[in-house]
C-alpha positions in Angstrom: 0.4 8.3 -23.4 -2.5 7.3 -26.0 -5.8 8.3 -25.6 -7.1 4.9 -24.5 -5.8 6.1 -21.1 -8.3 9.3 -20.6 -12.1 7.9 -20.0 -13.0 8.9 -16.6 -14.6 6.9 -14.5 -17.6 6.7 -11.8 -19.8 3.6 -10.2 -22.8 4.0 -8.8 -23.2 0.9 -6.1 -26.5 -0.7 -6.3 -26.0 -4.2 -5.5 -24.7 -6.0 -2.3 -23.3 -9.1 -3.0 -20.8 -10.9 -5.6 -21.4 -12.7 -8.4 -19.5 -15.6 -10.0 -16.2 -14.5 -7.1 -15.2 -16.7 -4.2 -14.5 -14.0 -1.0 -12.8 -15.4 1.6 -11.6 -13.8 5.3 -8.2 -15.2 5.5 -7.5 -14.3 9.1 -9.3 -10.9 11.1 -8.3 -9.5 14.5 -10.5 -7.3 16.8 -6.7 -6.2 17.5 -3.2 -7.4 16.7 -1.4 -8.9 20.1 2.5 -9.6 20.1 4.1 -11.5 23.1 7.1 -9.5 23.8 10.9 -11.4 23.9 11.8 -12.7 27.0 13.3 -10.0 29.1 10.7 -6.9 28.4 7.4 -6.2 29.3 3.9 -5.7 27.2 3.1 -2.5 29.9 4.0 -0.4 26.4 2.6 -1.7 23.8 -1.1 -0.2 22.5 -2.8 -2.8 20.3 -5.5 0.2 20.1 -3.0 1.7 18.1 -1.7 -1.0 15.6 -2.6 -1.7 12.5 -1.8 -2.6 9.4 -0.8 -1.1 6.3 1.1 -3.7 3.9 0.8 -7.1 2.8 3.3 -9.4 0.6 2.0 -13.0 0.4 4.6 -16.0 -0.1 3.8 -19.6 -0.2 4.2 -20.7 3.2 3.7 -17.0 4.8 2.2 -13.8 4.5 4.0 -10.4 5.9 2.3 -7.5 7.1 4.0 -4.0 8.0 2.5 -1.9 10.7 3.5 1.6 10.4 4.6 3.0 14.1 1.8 5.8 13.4 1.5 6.3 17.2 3.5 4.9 20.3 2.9 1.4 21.2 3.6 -0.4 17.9 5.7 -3.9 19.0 6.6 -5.1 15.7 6.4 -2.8 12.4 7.1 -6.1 10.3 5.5 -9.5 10.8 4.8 -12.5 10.0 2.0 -15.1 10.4 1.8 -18.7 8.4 0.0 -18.6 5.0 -2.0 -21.8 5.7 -4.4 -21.2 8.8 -7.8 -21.7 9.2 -10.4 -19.3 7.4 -10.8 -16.3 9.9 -8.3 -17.2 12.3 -6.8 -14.3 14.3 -2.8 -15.7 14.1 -0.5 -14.5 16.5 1.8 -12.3 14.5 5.6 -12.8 15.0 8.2 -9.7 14.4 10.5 -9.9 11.1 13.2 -11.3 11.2 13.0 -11.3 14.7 12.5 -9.1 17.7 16.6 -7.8 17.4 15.0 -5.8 14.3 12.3 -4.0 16.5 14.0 -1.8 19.1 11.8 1.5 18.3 8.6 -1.0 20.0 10.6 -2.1 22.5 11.2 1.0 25.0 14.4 1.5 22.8 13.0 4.7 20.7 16.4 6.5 21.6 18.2 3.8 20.0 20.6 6.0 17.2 22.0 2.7 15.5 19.5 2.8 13.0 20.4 -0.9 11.9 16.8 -1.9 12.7 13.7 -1.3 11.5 12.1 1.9 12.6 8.4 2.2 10.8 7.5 -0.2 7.9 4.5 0.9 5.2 4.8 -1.5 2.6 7.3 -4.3 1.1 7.4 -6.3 -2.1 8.9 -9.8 -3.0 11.5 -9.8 -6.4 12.1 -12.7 -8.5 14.7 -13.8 -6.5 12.5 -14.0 -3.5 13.7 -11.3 -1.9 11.7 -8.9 0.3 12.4 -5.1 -0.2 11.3 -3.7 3.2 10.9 0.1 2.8 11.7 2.0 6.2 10.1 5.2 6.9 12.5 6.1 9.8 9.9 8.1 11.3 7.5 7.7 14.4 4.3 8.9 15.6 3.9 10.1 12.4 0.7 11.1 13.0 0.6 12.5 16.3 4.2 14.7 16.1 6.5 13.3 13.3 9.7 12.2 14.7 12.0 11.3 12.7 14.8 9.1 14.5 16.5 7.7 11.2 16.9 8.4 7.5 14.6 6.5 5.2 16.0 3.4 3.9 15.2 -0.4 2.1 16.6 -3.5 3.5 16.6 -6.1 1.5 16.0 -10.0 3.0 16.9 -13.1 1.6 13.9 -15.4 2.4 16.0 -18.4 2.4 17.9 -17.4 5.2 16.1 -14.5 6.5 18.9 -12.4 6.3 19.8 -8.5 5.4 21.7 -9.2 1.5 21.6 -5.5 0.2 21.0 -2.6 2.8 19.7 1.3 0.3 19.8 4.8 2.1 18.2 7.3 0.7 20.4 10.3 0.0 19.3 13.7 1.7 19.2 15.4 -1.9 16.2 13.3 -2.7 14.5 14.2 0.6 12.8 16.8 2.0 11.9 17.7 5.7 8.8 16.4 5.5 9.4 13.0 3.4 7.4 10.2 4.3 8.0 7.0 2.2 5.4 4.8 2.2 4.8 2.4 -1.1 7.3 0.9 -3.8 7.4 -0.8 -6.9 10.1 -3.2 -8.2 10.5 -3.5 -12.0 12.8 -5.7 -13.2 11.3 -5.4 -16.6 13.4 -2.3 -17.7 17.5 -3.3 -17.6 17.5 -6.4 -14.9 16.2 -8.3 -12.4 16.9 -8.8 -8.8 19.9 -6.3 -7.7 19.4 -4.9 -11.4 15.3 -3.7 -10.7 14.4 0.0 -10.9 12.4 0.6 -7.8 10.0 3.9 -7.6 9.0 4.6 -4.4 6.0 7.2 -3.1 6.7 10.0 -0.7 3.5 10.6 0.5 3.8 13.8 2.4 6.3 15.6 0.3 4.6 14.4 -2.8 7.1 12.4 -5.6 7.8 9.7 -6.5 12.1 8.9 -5.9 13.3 6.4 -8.2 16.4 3.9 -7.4 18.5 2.4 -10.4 19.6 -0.7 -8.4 22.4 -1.6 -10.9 24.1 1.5 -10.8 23.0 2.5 -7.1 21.6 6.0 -8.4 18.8 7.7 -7.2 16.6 10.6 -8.2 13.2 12.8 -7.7 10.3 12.6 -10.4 7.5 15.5 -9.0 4.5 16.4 -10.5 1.4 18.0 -9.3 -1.1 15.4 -9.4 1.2 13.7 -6.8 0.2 16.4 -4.8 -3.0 15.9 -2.2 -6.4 18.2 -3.3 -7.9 19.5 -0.5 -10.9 19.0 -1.9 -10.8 15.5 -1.0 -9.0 15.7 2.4 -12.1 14.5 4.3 -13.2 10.7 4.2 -16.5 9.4 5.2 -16.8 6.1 5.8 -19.7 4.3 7.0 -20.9 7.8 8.4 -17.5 8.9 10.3 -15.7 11.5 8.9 -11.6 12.0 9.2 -9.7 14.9 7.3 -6.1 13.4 6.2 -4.3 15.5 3.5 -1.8 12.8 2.7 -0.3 12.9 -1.2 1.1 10.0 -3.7 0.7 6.6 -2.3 -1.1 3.8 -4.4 0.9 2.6 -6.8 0.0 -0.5 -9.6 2.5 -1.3 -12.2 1.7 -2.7 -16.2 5.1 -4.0 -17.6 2.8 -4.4 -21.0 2.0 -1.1 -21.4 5.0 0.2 -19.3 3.3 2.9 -17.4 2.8 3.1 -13.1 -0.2 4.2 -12.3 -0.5 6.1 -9.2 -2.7 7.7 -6.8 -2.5 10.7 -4.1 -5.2 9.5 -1.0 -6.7 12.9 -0.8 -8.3 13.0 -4.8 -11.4 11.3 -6.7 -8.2 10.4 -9.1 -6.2 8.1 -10.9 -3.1 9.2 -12.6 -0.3 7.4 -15.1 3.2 8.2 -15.8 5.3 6.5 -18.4 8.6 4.5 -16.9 10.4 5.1 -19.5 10.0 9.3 -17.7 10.9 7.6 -14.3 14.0 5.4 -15.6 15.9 7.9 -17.4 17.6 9.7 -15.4 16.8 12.9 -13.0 14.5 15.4 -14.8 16.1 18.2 -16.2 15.1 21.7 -14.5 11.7 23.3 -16.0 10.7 19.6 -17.5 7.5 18.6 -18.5 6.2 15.3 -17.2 4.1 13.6 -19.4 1.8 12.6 -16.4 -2.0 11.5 -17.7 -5.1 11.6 -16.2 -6.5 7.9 -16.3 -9.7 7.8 -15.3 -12.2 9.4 -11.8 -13.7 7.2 -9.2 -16.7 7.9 -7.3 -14.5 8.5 -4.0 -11.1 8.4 -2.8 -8.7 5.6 -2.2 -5.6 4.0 -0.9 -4.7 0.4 -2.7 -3.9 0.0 -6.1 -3.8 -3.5 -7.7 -3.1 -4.6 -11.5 -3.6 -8.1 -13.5 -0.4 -7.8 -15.7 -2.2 -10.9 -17.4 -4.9 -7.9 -19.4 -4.0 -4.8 -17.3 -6.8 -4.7 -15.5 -6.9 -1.7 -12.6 -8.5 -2.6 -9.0 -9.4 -0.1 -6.1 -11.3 0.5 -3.3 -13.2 3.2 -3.3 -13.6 4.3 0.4 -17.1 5.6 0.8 -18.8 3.4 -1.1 -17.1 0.1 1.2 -16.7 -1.4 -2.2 -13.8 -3.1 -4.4 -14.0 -2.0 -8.4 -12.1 -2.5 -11.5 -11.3 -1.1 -14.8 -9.3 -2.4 -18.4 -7.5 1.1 -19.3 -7.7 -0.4 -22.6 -11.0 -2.3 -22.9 -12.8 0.3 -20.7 -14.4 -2.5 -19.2 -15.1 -1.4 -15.8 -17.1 -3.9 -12.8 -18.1 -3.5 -9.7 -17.0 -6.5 -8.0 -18.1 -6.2 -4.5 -19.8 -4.4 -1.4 -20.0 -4.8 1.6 -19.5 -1.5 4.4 -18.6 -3.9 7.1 -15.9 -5.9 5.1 -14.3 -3.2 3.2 -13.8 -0.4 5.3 -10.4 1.2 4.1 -8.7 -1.1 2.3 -4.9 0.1 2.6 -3.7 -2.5 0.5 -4.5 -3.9 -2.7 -2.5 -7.2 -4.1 -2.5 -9.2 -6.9 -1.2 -12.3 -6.4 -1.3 -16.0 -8.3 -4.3 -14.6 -10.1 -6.1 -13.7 -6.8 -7.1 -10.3 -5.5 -5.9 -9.8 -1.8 -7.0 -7.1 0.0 -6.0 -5.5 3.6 -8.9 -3.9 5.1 -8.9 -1.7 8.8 -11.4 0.7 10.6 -8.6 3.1 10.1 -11.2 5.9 10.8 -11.8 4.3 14.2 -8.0 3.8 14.7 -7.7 8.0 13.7 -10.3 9.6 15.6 -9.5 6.5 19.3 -12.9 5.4 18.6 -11.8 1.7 18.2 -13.2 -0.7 20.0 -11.4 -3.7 21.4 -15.0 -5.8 20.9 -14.8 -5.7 17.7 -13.1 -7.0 14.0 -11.1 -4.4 13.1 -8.4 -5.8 10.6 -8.8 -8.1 8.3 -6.8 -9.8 5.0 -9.6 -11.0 2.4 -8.4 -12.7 -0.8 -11.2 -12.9 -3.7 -10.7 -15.4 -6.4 -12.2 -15.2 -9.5 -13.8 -17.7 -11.8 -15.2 -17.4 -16.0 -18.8 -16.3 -14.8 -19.4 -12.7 -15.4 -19.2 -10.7 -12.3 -21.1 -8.1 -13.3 -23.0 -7.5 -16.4 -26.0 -4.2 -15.8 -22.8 -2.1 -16.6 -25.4 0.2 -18.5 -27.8 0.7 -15.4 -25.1 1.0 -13.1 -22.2 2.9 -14.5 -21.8 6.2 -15.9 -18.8 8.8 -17.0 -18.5 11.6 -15.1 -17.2 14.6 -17.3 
């Protein structure tokens, strides 16, 4: 990688408000409520323990996946209309429908494992497709059960229907796997059924990357994918958690052909080549040429990139705050704040030259301290005009050696 990559960052947060950006709470929930299919009862479900961990926005909808993190999860993917009034709290319905959803529905000892079991994250191709990445694992918080192997179904969204069904083979996995992010290039040898797709495994850290015209898969590991321990305690607003989890933001530059990645549990932001992810399996005793991008002032989940001028976002999670940075520019912006808005943003997406975010009191969630009284979940899009956002980058910014 060239040097351009290596500045490291830090913000200091001294201002509350945005400047020349248009936030807007698309919809918010104090919790998310399902009405279960005719036949079954709600006695089971917990909204105190559903939330939400991915979005993937399309013109007339937006999906959201709700990892089954503890019992009580309904739907782990879902649907509500794009077009709703601002801060609306939208019904959520399951995708495709509730035939996909046994593992909320009292059916947990279901071994078919056509469904879906627990859904982190998805992502829309250029065919408009959705690439649903299944954890197969329950509870994961609580006691890890895993009731089915890892896989990605992919939908048609014409039809809503299963087109290309991907297990993961046991020689990429490890006890311990837990997948919970992708990334689908189809800048490397295709589009569509031709995309490379590199997906995280958070808990045995690596990323496992899938050649989707050859149906091939392999393991890329590399320390930095690794949690720190360090950084295995959050604080936000005040309340503390302790979460070692490993590799799981990922953002993804087609110009400068690089993923940038990070674990949750580290101050850091790391790159890797994917020309290093797309060649093949690495050969025993390799070096990967991983590179340290840049430090932020606290750790994060969501990643987000402009592939317009490669610009980086992130959340830092202490700081309740949304920042950016140009890997080649060095430009770097705070762009907002705001410790009620932006606690924990899980997810960070670009989309239509808009920033949408996915924010939860996931510490609340963690430690049962939510409170059913309260906004807990929200989607916020922030759209960006010409009028500097932030220009005292001198008084409020500094590198942190």
């Amino acid at each position: 990688m060239r040097s351009w990559f290596l500045p490291l960052l830090l913000f200091t947060f001294c201002i509350w408000s945005i400047s020349g950006l248009q936030l807007e709470v698309i919809n918010q929930w104090n919790f998310l409520q399902f009405t279960p299919p005719y036949g079954f009862s709600a006695s089971n479900f917990k909204p105190e323990n559903t939330l939400f961990t991915g979005l993937e926005v399309t013109p007339d909808r937006i999906f959201i996946a709700q990892p089954r993190l503890r019992t009580g999860i309904p739907a782990t993917l879902a649907t509500i209309p794009r077009n709703t009034p601002p801060g609306s709290s939208p019904e959520p319905q399951p995708y495709p429908d509730w035939s996909y959803h046994g593992a909320g529905l009292g059916l947990e000892n279901d071994t078919t494992c056509a469904g879906l079991v627990s859904v982190y994250r998805m992502r829309v191709d250029s065919c408009n497709r959705l690439w649903v990445l299944d954890a197969g694992v329950i509870t994961s918080i609580d006691d890890f059960q895993r009731i089915c192997n890892p896989k990605i179904m992919v939908f048609d969204l014409k039809t809503d229907q299963v087109v290309r069904r991907i297990d993961f083979p046991r020689r990429v996995l490890r006890p311990s796997s837990l997948l919970a992010n992708l990334i689908v290039d189809e800048t490397v040898q295709g589009t569509c059924d031709a995309a490379f797709v590199y997906v995280a495994d958070t808990v045995a850290a690596g990323l496992l990357v899938f050649d989707g015209l050859r149906g091939t898969m392999w393991r890329v590991t590399h320390p930095s994918m690794f949690p720190d321990p360090n950084f295995a305690t959050y604080t936000i607003t005040q309340e503390s958690f302790t979460l070692p989890d490993g590799i799981v933001g990922l953002a993804h530059s087609p110009k400068l052909a690089t993923v940038f990645y990070q674990p949750l549990a580290t101050d850091r932001i790391f790159s890797i080549p994917t020309a290093t992810l797309t060649k093949g399996p690495p050969a025993e005793f390799e070096e990967i040429p991983v590179t340290l991008a840049g430090r932020k002032s606290s750790q994060g989940l969501g990643l987000a990139l402009n592939p317009n001028d490669n610009t980086l976002y992130f959340s830092p999670l202490t700081e309740t705050s949304v920042a950016s940075w140009n890997p080649i520019t060095n430009r770097q912006e705070l762009l907002a704040f705001n410790p009620d808005l932006f606690q924990f943003a899980s997810e960070l997406r670009w989309i239509d030259n808009e920033l949408w975010l996915l924010t939860t009191r996931f510490q609340k969630f963690f430690k049962r301290t939510v409170s059913p009284n309260e906004v807990n979940l929200r989607i916020i899009r922030i759209r960006f005009d010409n009028t500097p956002v932030y220009n005292s980058i001198n008084n409020n910014l500094y590198y942190k050696k």
